[in-house]
C-alpha positions in Angstrom: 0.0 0.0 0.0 2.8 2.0 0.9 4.6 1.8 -2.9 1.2 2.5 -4.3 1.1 5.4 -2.4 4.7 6.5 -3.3 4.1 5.6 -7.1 1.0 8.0 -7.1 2.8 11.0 -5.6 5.8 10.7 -8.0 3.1 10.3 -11.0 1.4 13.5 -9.8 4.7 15.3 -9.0 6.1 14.3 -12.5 2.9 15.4 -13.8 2.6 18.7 -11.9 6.3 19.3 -13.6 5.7 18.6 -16.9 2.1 20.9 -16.7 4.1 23.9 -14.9 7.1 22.8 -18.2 4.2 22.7 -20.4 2.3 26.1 -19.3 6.0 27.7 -19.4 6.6 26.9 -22.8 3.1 27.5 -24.2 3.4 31.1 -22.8 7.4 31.7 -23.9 6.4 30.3 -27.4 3.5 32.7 -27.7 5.8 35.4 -26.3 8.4 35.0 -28.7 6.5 35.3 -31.5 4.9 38.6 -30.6 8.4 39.6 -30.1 10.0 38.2 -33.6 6.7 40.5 -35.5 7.8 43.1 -33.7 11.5 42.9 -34.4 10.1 42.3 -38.0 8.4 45.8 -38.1 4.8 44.9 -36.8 2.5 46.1 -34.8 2.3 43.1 -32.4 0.8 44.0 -28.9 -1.0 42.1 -26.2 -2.3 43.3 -22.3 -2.2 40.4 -20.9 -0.9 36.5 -21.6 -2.2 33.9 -19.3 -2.3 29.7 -19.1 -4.6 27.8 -17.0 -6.2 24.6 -16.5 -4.5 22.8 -14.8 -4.0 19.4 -14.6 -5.1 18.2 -18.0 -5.4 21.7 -19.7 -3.7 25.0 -21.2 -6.3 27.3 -21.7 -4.5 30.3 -22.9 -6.2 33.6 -22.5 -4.8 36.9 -24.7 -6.7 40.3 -24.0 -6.4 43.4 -26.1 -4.4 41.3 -28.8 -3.2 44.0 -31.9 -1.1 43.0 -34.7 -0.3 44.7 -38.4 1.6 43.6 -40.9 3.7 46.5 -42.5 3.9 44.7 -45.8 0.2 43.8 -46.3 -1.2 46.9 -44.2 -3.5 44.2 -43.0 -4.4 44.3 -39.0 -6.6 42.7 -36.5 -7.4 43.8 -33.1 -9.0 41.8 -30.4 -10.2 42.3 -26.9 -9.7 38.6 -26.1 -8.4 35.6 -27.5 -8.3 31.9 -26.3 -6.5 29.2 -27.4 -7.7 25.9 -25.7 -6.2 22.5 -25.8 -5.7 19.2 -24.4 -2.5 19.1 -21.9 -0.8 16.1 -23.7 -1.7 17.4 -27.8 -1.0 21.5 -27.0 -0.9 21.2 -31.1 -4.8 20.7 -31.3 -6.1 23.8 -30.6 -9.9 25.1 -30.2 -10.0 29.1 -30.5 -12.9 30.9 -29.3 -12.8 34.9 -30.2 -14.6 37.4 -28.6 -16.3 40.3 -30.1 -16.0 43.3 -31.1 -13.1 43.2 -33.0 -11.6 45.1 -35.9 -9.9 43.8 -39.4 -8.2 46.6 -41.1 -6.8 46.2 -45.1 -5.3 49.4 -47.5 -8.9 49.4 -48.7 -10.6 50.0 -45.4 -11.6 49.1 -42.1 -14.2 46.4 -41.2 -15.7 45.7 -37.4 -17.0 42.6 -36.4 -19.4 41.4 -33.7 -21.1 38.0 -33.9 -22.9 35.8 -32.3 -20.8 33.1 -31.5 -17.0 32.2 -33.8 -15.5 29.5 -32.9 -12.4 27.5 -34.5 -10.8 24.5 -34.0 -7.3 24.4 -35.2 -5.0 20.9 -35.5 -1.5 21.9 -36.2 1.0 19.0 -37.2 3.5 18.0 -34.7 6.6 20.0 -36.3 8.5 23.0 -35.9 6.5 24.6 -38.8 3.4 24.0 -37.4 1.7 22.9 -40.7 -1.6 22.9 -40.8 -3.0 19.6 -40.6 -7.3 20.9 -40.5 -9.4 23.7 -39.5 -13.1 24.7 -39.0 -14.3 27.9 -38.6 -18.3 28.3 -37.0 -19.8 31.2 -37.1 -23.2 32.4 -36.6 -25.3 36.0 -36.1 -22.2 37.9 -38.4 -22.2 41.3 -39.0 -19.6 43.3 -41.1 -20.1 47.1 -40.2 -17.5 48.9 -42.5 -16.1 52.5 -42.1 -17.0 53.7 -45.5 -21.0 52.6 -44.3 -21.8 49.3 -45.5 -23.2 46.4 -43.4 -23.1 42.7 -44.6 -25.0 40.1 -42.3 -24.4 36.4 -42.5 -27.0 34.4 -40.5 -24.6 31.0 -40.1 -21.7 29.7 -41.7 -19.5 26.5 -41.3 -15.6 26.6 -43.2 -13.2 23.8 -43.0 -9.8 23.2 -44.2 -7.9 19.8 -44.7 -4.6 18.4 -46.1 -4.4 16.2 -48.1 -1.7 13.4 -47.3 -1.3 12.2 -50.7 -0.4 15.1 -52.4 2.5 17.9 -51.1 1.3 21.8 -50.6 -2.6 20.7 -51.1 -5.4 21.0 -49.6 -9.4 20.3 -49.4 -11.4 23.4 -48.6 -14.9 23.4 -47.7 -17.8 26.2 -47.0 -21.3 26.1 -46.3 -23.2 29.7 -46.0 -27.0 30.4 -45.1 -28.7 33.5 -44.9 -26.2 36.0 -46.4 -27.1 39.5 -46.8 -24.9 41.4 -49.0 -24.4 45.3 -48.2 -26.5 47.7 -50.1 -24.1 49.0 -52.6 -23.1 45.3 -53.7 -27.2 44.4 -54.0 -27.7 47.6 -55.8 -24.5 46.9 -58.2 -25.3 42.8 -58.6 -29.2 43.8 -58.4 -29.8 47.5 -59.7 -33.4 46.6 -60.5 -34.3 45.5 -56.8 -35.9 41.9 -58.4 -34.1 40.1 -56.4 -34.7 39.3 -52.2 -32.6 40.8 -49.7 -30.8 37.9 -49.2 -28.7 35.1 -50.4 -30.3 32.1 -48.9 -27.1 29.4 -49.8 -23.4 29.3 -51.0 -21.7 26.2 -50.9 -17.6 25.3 -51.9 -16.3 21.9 -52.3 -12.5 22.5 -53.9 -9.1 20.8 -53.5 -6.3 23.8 -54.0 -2.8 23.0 -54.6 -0.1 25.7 -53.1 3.8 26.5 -54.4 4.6 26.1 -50.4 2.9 24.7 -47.4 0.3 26.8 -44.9 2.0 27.2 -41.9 3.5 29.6 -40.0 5.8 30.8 -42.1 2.8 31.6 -44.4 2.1 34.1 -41.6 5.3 35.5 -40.6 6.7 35.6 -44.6 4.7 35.7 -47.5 1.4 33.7 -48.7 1.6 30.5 -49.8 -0.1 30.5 -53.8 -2.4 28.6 -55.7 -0.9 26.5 -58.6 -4.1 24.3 -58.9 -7.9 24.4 -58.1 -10.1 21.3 -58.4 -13.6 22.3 -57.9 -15.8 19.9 -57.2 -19.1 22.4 -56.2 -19.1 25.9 -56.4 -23.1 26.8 -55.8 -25.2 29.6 -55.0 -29.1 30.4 -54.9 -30.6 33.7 -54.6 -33.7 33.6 -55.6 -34.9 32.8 -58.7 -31.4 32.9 -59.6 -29.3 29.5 -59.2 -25.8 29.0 -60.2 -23.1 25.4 -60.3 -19.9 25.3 -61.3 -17.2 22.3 -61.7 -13.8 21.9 -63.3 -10.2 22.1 -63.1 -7.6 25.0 -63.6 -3.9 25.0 -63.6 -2.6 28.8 -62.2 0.8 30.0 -63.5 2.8 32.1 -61.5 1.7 35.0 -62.6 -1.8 34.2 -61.0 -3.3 33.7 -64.4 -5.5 30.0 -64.9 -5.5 27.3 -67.3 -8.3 24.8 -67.9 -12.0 24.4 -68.3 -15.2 25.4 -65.9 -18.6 23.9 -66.3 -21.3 26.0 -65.3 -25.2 25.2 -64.8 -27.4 28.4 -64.0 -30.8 29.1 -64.3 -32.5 32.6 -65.0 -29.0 33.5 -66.7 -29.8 36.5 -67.8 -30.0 38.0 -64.1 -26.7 36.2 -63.1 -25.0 38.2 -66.7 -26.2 41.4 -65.8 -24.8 40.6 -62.3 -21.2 39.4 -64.1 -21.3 43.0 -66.1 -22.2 45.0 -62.8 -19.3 43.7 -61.1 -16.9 43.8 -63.6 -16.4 40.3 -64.1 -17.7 40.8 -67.7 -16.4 44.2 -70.0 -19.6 45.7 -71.4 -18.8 45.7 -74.3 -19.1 41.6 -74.4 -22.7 41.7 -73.1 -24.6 42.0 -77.0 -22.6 39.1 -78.6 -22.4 37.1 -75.7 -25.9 37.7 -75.1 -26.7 36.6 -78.0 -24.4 33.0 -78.3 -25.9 32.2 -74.4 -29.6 32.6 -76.2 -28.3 30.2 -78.6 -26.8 27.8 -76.5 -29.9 28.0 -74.3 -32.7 28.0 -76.5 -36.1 29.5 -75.2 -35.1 28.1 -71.9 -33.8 29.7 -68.5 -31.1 27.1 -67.5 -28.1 27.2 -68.9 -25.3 24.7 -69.0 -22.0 26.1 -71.0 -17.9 25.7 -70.2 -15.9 28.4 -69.4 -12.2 28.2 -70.9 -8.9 29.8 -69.2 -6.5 30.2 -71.6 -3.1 32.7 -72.5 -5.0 34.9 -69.7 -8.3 35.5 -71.6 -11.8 33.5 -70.8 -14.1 32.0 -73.5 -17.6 30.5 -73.2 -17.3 27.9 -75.7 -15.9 29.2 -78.7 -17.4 33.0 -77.9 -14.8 35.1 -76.0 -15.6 37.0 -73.1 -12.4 39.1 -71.5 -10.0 38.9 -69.8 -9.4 36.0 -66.9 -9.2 37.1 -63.4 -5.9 36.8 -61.8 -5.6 34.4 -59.1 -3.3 35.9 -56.1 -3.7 35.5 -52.6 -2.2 38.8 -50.6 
């Protein structure tokens, strides 16, 4: 009884040691890399950095968290941050964010409250910290932007996986309900107010190939960038208006994609008029193309037609319709 009782208090001691190691380490690491943006020219700031949970926890707790990238002119700010994970796997991570917080890009600044975001992150067990998959849950979203627009997203699950039998790649997943575009992006995609307020689905189901792996470097250098998208579902409904798409591109380096898209989309004629008003079609393409979709199409609404990337120009069948949009991550 007396070795049982021994064994159990040098478990727990060796235990209580390798938490207190554990905590030590989580909190250095995290320290160290606030320091390292900041010897690289960020804006990295935090109030306060704390670990608990103790004995089979780190539950790491960052408040008034601010950090800009000098390169990108992106920046987040966040009143409080936790990073939660199991004592013996600190690389699976579960991080819950608390509103309000503020994203900031050249273009403008964007504050966010919600409802509820919650993301679970497993990292691989290396010194990169690959990623290995994440989900992203969010639900009651609102975007309030400084120049005066509002978006509003009701609910939307994201997730991200590798793929272990192929190098740099990765399957990316998205499943939106109840988005509600700003007013100036309904008024450009819808100027004559026919279609509802908002977008009841989008849905993604791609595999994306990268030149490098996402990990942390991809935060503390440059972005990884596509050089292959397999979609298997890109899909949308609003309204009367549906929209598919499937197919494979190869992108050069230059951002610019090779291959073939297959599109299905009924009441085409609002999604074209939506493709001019964004700019995703010159105006100048809308009579002829108009005229080869009714073709194609016949007196019907649906449409089913391939889109072709090629020498940085798009064609819809054998009727070209400008240029190709460039691929680039920031």
């Amino acid at each position: 009884m007396i070795r049982l009782i021994v064994v159990l208090l040098v478990v727990s001691l060796a235990w209580m040691i390798w938490w207190a190691v554990g905590k030590g380490a989580y909190e250095q690491g995290l320290a160290a890399w606030i320091d390292q943006r900041q010897g690289d020219g960020w804006v990295a700031d935090v109030g306060t950095l704390e670990t608990v949970g103790f004995p089979n926890r780190f539950d790491t707790t960052l408040t008034d968290l601010e950090l800009a990238d000098p390169d990108t002119g992106v920046a987040w700010r966040v009143p409080r941050l936790q990073f939660l994970s199991l004592a013996y796997k600190p690389h699976q991570v579960i991080a819950v964010v608390e509103g309000p917080h503020r994203f900031s890009t050249p273009l403008g600044g964007v504050n966010i409250t919600h409802e509820g975001a919650r993301a679970s992150l497993f990292l691989k067990a290396e010194t990169a910290l690959g990623l290995d998959q994440a989900i992203l849950i969010l639900s009651g979203l609102t975007l309030d932007a400084d120049k005066g627009w509002e978006t509003k997203l009701a609910s939307g699950r994201f997730a991200a996986e590798s793929v272990a039998a192929a190098t740099n790649t990765y399957r990316l997943g998205a499943d939106v309900e109840g988005l509600e575009p700003s007013r100036p992006i309904r008024r450009l995609l819808d100027p004559a107010g026919v279609l509802p307020d908002v977008v009841e689905t989008l849905r993604l189901d791609a595999t994306l190939a990268f030149d490098r792996p996402w990990d942390r470097f991809a935060i503390e250098d440059a972005r990884p960038q596509p050089t292959r998208i397999d979609l298997d579902e890109l899909s949308a409904a609003w309204g009367t208006a549906t929209f598919r798409a499937v197919g494979e591109v190869d992108i050069d380096e230059q951002g610019f994609p090779t291959g073939e898209v297959t599109i299905r989309a009924e009441d085409w004629r609002k999604i074209l008029d939506m493709a001019v008003a964004s700019g995703v079609l010159p105006e100048s393409s809308v009579g002829p193309l108009e005229r080869g979709l009714e073709l194609m199409s016949g007196p019907r609404d649906t449409l089913d037609a391939t889109i072709g990337f090629r020498g940085g120009l798009m064609r819809l069948g054998i009727i070209p319709i400008g240029p190709a949009p460039r691929v680039v991550i920031r």
